[in-house]
Structure formats: structure tokens, C-alpha cells
N, C-alpha and C positions, 0 to 999 in steps of 0.2 A: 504493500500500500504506500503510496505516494505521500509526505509530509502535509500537502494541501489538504489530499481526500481526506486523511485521519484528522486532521481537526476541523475540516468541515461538519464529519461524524459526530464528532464530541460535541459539536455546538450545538447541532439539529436534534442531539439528544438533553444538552443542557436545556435550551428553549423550553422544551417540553416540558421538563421538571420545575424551572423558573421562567414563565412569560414574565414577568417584569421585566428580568434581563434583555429580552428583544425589545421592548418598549424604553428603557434606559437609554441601551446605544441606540436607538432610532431618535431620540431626544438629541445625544448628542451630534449624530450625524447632520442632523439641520442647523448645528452651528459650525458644522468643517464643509471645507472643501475638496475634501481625501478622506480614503477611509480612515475607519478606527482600528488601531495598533493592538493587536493582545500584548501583552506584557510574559504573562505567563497562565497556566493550570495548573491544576490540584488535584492531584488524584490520590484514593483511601485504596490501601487493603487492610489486610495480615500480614503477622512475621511467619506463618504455616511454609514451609520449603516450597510447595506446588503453587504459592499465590503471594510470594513477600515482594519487595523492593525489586530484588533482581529480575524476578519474574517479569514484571511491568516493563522495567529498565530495557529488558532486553531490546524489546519491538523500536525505542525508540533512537536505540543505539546502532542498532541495525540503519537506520536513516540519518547517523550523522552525529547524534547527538554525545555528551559525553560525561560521565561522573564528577561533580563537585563535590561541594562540600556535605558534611555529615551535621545530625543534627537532635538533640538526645534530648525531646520535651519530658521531663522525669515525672513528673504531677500528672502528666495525662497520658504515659504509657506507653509516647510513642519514638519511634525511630523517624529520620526523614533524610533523605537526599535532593538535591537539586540535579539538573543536568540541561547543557548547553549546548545547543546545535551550534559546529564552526560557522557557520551561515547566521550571524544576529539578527539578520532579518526574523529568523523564525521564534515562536514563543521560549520561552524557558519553563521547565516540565519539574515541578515540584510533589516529589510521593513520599508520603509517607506511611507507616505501619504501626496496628498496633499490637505491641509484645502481650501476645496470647498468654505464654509463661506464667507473667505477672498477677495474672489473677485467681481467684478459684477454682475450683474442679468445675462445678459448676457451669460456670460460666466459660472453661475451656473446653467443656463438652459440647456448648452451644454452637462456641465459634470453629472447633472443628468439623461438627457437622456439617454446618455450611460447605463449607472447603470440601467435603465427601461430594457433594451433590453439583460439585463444578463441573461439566463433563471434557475427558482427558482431551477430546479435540480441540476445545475452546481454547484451554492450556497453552496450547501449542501455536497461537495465533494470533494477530495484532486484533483481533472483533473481540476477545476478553476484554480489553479496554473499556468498551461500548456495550458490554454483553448486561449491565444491568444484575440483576440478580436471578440464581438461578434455585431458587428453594421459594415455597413457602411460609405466609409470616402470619402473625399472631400478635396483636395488641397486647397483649398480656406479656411474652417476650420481649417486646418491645421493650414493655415500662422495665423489665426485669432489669435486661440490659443498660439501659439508661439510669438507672440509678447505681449501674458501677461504673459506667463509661458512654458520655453522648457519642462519642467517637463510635463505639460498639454499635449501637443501636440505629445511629446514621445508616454504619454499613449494613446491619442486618436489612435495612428498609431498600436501600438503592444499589446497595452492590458496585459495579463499576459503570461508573461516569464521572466526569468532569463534576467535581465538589464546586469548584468557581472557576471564573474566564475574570481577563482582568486586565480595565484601560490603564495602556500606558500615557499617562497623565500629560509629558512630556512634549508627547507628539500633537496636545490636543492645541487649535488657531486661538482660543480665543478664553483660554482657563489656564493661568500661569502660577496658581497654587493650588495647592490640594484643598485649603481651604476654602476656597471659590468653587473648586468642582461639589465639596461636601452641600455648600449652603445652597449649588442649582437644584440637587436633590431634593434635599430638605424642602426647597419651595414647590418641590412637583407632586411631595407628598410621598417620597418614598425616607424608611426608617432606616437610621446608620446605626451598628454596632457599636455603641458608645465603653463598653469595658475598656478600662486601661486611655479614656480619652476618647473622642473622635478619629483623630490622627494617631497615628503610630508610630512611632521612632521620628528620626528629625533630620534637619541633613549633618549634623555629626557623628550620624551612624550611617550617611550616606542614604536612604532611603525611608520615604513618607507610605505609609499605606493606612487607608479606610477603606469601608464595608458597607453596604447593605447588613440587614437583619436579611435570613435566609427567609423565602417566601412559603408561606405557609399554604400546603395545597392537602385537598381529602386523600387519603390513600385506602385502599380496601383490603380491609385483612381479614382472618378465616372466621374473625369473632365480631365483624362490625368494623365499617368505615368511621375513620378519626383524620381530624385536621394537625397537621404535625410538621415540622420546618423543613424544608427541600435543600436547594443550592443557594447563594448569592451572588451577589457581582462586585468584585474589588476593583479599586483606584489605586496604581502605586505611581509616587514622582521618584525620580532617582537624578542623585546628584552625582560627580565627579568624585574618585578617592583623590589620595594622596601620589597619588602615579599622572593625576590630572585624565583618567579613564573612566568613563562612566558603568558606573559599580554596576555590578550584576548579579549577586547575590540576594542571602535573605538576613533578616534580624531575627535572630530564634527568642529575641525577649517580644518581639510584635507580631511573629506567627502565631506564637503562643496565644494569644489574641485575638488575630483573627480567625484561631480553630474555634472561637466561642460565638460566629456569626450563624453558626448550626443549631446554637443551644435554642430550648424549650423557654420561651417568654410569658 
């Protein structure tokens, strides 16, 4: 699969989980003249051997892309790597996992389940990416997992898809701070992740990011349809480091952050 096709995929699948997001950049598209920049994605699994980091990693390494940095959220359980296509043009690919180990029997009997019911072709294939989930779900699991891990419970409900898509702020004609792009939101009536501030980091960590609140849509589970938070849409501005090259990386104290635009409000 081509680097176009595949995230054309991931959008057409994002859309569907958050219409907001297509209603956002169509907002901001009527104030440019070019398009809108993705910045980067976010994609969830497990640390399970048949579905971790690597797993994901691979398809997109196969197209270019390449291993950065590491990233050890402790509080919320999870591992995460970046990686960057030699081509900047293209987005930068943020995955992270969460360390099944770390918890219960319980709850590691839940999440390897899952992982049982992947089927081995899928495995093998750049469409896991996009494949959604492939088990059946339970509001009651749901709440189960959620009160040990939003992270868990996100993926028990979506499985694999693009968590968020996300303007690069930088590129936008006529929004020269993050602050400006937050307060057009704010007037069109959509909600930002305020944890830890609005904004996120500063430019002396080299990089600004805010959030959307994740859009709440009905999902239907075996026990009754509930409304429950989906994807969001982030804003990152990025400054120049110390090399005078415009940073590329992430802030693991404002990731941290914005993994909480998923949480239950």
C-alpha cells in the first residue's frame, strides 16, 4: 500500500468515528489557500508479541519510515515510539502500547483475549491498521476496563484506527498561535481538553499542542447502546531546536495529556 492510500484509509475511517473532525478542517480550509498539513497520528494497541509497537511499526517502515524516540508514560501503563518518514512531507506516526503485564489476571485475561480473536491474516498486513476491532463488546467490560485503564477500554471499543489526525499549526495562512487557532474553536462551539492547561508545552520545549475533547458518539454493545468518547483532533505548532531545525519530536510530559482527550466527561 502506497503512503497516500494508507492514510487516506485512516482518515475515511477517522471521519466516521469523529464527524467533527471533517467539519473542523473544513472550517479551517475556508480560511487557506492550500491544503491542511497533518502533522502527525496516533495509533493504540498492546504490548501482546502478535499486536505490540513493532507489529504496527513494521507496515510503516516498510514505506520509509523510521524508529525514534522511546517513551515510558508510567501512570498510564504505557510504552510509545515515534517514527519519521525520510520524506517530511509525510505525517509522523506516533504508537503507543499498553503493558498488559502490568495489570491483573483479570484484566490480562480480557486483553489477551482480544488479541486471540485477531485473525492471523490480518496480522500479516498493512489493513490491521484500519481493521477496527475484531471481537465482540459488552458495556459492562467496558466500565470494567475503564476503571483500570481509559487507554484499555478505548481499545476494547475501536480496536485499530487512527486515535487523532492532527493540524500542523505552522502551515496554517492566517493562525500564527496556537492560541488563536484554540479561541476559533472555542467560538464555533467545539470543546478543548483543558487538563494540564489548554496548550501544552511551550516553545522551550520546542512544541505547542491542544485538543479537542474526543467526540462522543452511540456505540452498540451486546447489552444496550451507550454514548461514550471516540477520536479527537489535535493542533501542534513546532518551533526550531537548538540546531536552529524544526523539532520533530514529542513532549512525553504533554502526550501524557493529551492521552486524556479520550477520557469519560
Amino acid at each position: 500500500m502506497q503512503i497516500e492510500n494508507l492514510f487516506s484509509t485512516l482518515w475515511s475511517q477517522y471521519i466516521k468515528l469523529t464527524p467533527q473532525a471533517f467539519d473542523i478542517k473544513k472550517l479551517f480550509l475556508q480560511t487557506q489557500t492550500k491544503a491542511i498539513i497533518n502533522d502527525h497520528i496516533a495509533l493504540r494497541t498492546l504490548s501482546h508479541k502478535r499486536c505490540n509497537i513493532d507489529v504496527l511499526a513494521k507496515f510503516f517502515i516498510t514505506l520509509g519510515y523510521e524508529k525514534k524516540d522511546y517513551y515510558d508514560f508510567q501512570s498510564k501503563k504505557l510504552d510509545a515510539h515515534h517514527f519519521i518518514h525520510k520524506n517530511l512531507k509525510y505525517p509522523k506516526v506516533f504508537i503507543s502500547e499498553l503493558k498488559i503485564e502490568e495489570f491483573d489476571k483479570e484484566t490480562q485475561d480480557i486483553l489477551n483475549s482480544l488479541v486471540s480473536k485477531i485473525p492471523k491474516d490480518i496480522l500479516n498486513k498493512s489493513a490491521l491498521l484500519s481493521s477496527s476491532r475484531h471481537w465482540d463488546i459488552s458495556y459492562k467490560t467496558y466500565k470494567s476496563l475503564y476503571a483500570k485503564s481509559e487507554y484499555a477500554a478505548w481499545f476494547y471499543v475501536f480496536g485499530y484506527c487512527a486515535n487523532h489526525f492532527t493540524i500542523f499549526v505552522n502551515d496554517l495562512e492566517k493562525f500564527d498561535t496556537l492560541e488563536s487557532v484554540n479561541t476559533f474553536l472555542k467560538n464555533n462551539g467545539y470543546k478543548l481538553n483543558d487538563t494540564g492547561g489548554e496548550i501544552k508545552g511551550n516553545k522551550e520545549v520546542f512544541l505547542e499542542q491542544s485538543s479537542t475533547l474526543a467526540q462522543i458518539i452511540p456505540i452498540k454493545f451486546i447489552d444496550g447502546t451507550y454514548d461514550i468518547p471516540s477520536c479527537f483532533y489535535e493542533f501542534a505548532k513546532r518551533y526550531t531546536n537548538i540546531d536552529d531545525d524544526l523539532y520533530q519530536g514529542f513532549v512525553m510530559s504533554s502526550a501524557d495529556k493529551i492521552f486524556e482527550s479520550t477520557n469519560l466527561r
